[in-house]
Every structure is written in structure tokens, then in C-alpha cells.
N, CA, C and O of each residue as an XYZ file, in Angstrom:
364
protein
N      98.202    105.041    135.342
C      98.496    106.395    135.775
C      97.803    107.356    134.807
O      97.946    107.075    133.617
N      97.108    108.396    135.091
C      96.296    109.281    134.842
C      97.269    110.508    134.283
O      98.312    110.805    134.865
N      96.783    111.215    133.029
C      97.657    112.562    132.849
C      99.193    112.051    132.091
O     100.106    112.828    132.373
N      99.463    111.290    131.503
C     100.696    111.077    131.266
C     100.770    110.649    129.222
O      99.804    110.052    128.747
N     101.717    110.961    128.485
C     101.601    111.222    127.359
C     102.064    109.870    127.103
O     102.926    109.255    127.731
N     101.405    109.495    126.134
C     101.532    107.694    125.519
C     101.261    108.077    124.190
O     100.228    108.618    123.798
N     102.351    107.735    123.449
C     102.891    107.744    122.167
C     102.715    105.884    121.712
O     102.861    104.932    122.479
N     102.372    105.850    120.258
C     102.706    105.030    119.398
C     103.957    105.299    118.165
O     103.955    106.059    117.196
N     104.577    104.717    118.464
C     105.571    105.377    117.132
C     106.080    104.247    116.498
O     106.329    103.119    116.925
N     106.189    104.776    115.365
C     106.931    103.410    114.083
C     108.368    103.133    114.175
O     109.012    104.045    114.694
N     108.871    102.352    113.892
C     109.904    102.066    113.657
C     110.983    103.215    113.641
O     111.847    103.375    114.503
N     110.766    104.069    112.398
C     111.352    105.186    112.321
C     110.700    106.396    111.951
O     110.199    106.803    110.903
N     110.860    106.916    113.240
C     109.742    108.490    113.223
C     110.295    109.505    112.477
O     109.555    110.488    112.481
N     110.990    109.610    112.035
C     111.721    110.630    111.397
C     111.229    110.531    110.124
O     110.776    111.582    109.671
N     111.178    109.295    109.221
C     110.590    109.587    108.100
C     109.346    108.669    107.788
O     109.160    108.018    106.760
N     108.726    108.738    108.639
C     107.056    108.205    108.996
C     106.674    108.934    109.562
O     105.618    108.361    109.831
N     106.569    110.301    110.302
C     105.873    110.904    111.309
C     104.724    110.848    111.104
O     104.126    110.694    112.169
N     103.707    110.919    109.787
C     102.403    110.817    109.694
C     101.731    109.598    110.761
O     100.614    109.766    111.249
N     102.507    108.436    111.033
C     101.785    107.463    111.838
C     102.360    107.227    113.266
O     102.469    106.131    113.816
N     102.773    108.668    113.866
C     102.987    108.335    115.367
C     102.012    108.963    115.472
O     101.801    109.973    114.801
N     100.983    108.359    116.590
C      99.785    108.790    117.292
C     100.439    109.105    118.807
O     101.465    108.664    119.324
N      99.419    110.056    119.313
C      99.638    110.282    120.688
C      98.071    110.353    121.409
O      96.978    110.504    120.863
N      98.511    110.139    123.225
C      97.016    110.297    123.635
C      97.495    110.436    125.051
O      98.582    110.037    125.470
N      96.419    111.141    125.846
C      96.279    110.999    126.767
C      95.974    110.236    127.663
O      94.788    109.937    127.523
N      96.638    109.506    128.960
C      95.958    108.959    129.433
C      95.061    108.569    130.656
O      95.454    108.698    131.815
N      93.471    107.941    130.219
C      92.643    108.707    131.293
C      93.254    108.504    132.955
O      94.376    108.309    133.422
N      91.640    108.691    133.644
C      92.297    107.896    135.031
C      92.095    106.757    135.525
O      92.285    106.340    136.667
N      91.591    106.132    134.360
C      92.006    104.244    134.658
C      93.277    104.054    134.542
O      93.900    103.316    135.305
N      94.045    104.993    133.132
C      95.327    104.831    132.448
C      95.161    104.387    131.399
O      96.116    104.457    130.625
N      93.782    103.692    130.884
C      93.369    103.714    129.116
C      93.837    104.893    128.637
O      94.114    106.014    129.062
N      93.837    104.104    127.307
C      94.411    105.046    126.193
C      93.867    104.624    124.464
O      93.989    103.494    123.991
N      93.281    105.785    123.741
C      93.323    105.070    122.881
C      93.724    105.674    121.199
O      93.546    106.887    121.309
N      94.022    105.486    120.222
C      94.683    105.898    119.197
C      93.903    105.714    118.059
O      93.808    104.502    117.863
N      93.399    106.250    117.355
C      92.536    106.523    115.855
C      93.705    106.139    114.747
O      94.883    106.430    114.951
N      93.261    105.459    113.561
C      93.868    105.373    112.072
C      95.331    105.195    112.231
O      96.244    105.929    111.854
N      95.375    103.668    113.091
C      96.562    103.270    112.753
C      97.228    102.605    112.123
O      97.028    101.477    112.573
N      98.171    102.515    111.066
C      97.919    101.667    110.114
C      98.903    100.693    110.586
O      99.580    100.925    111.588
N      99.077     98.980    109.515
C      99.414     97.826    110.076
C     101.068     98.562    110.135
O     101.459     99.609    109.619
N     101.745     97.645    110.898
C     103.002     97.809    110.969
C     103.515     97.491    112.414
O     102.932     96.801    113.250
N     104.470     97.995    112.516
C     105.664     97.467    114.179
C     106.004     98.945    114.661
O     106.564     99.826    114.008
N     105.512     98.999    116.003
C     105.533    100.253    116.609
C     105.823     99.873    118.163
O     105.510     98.904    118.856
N     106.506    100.980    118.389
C     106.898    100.950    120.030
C     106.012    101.755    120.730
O     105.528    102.834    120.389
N     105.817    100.977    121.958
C     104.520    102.641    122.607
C     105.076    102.679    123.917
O     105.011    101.815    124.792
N     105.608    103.744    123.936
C     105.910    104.609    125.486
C     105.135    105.753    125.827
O     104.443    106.582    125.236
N     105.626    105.412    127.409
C     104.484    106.882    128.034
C     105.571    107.361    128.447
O     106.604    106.742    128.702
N     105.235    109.227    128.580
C     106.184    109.956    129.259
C     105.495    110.904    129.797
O     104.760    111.618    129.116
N     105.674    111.081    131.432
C     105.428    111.996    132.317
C     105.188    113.244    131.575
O     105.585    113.038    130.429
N     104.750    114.381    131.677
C     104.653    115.571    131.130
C     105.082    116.161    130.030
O     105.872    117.106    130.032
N     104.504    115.552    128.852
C     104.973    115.648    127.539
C     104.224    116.196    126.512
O     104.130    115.732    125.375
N     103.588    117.393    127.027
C     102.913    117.395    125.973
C     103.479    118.508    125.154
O     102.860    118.462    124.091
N     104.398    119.548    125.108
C     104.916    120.143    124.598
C     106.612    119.684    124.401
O     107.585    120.437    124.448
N     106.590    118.111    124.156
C     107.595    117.426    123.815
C     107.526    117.801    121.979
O     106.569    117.698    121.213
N     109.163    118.323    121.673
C     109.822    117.689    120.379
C     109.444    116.619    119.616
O     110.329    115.928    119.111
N     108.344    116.368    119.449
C     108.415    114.647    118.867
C     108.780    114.693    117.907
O     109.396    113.638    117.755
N     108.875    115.632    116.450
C     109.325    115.365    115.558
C     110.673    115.438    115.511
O     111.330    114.799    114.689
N     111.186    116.223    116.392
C     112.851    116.734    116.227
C     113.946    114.971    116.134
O     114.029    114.211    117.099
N     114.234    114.862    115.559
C     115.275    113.657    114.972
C     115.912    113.022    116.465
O     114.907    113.160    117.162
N     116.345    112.769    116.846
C     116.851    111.355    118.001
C     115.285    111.895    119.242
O     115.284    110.882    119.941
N     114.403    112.572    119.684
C     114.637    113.141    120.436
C     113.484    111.494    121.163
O     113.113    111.480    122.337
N     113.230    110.640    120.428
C     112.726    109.534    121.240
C     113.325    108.132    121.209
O     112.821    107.037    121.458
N     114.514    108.480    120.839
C     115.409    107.216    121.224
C     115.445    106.702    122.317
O     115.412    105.481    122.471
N     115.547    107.850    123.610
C     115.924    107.025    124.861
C     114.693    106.528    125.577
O     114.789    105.895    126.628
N     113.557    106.808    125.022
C     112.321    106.785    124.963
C     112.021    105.472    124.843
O     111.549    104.753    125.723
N     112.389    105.086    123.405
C     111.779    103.987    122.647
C     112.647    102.622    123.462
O     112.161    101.515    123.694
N     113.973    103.065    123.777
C     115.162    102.353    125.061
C     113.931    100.794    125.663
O     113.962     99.573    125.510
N     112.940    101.839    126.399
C     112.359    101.282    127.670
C     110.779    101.026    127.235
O     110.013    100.511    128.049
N     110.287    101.446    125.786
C     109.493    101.460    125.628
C     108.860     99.351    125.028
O     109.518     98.314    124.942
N     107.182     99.693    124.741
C     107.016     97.982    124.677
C     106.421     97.728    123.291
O     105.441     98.355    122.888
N     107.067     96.756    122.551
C     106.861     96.682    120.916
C     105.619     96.208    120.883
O     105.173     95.404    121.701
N     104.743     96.885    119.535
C     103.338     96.454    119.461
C     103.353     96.448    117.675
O     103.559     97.280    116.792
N     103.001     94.967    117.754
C     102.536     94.540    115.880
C     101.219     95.149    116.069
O     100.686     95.236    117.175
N     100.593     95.656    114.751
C      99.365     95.670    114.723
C      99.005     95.210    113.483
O      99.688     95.672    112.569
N      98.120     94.423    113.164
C      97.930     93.616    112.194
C      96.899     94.654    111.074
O      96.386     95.770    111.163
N      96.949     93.680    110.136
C      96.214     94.370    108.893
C      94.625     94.236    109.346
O      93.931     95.231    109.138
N      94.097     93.258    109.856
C      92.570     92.921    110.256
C      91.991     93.320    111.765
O      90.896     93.105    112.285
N      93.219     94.012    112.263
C      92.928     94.378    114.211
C      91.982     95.366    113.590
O      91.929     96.006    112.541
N      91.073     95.185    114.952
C      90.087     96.193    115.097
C      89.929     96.491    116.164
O      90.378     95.582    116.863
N      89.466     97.407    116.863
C      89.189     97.542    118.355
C      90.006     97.784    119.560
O      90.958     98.536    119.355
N      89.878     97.337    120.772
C      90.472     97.297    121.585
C      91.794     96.178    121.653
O      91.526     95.047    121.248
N      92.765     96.350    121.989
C      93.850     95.362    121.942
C      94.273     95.814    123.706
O      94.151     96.959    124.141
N      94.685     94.837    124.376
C      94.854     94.502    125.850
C      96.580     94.176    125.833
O      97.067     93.121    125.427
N      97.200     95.113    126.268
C      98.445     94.825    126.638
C      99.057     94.206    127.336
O      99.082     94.613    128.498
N     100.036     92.640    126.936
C     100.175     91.977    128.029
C     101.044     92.809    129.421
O     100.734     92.625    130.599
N     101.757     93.394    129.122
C     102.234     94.004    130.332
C     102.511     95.969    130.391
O     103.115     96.627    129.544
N     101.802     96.526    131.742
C     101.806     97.670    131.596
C     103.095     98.120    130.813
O     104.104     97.432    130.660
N     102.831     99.726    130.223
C     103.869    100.333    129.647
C     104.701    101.178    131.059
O     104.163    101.565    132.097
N     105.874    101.264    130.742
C     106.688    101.906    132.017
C     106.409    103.692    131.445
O     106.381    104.209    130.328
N     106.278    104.104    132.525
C     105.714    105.861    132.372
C     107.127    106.169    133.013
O     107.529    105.752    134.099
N     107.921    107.130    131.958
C     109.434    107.595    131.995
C     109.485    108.544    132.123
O     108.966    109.244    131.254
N     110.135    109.192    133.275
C     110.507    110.512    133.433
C     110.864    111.866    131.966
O     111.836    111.702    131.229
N     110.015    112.952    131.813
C     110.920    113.812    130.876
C     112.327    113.973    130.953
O     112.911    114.689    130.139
């Protein structure tokens, strides 16, 4: 799905915010994220978000609920292929 906000976020965004990435995504539904560093992150998409709260404290809990866990290793490079689409969640 085309137009829809896809977040990477860490574990805990509240006191990591430097490493939640966000992106758009095109109209294949690629997506892609610059300088991420290794660690365990959840990545959800959400319908019309781009003037979403992200930093404000719970405000991606119910988010992260439905969202799909992604390791990224210390040596990944490149493209990484998701085994199963991410669910795109209503604001």
C-alpha cells in the first residue's frame, strides 16, 4: 500500500528516540530507512501519520500491539525482505 507511514522503533522509544526511523511508503509499498543501528525493533505502518505524536510517551503502544519484530544485526547491509507483510493500522 502506497502513502502510508512505516515506522521502525526500538524497544523503548521514549528513551531511544534518536533510532526510530520513519518513511514513506512508495507505490510498490517499499520502504526504506538510513543509519540504523544493531538492535530489536518493531516496524508498523499507520494510515495517515504523518503529523503523528511519535515522541509523546505511550502514544505507540497500541501500535507496536500489531506491529512485526525486526533484529537487525551488527553486519546487515542492504536490503532485508520481510517474511510477512506489515499490517497498515488505522490512526
Amino acid at each position: 500500500m502506497s502513502g502510508v507511514m512505516v515506522a521502525l522503533v526500538p524497544q523503548d522509544p521514549e528513551t531511544d528516540p534518536e533510532r526510530v526511523r520513519r518513511d514513506q511508503s512508495d507505490m510498490d509499498g517499499s520502504f526504506a530507512f538510513r543509519g540504523v543501528l544493531p538492535g530489536s525493533y518493531t516496524l508498523i505502518a499507520i494510515e495517515d501519520a504523518w503529523d503523528f505524536p511519535w515522541m509523546q510517551p505511550g502514544s505507540l503502544e497500541r501500535y507496536a500491539q500489531h506491529g512485526q519484530n525486526v533484529t537487525i544485526g551488527e553486519l546487515m547491509n542492504g536490503a532485508v525482505q520481510l517474511p510477512d507483510p506489515v499490517e497498515v493500522q488505522p490512526r
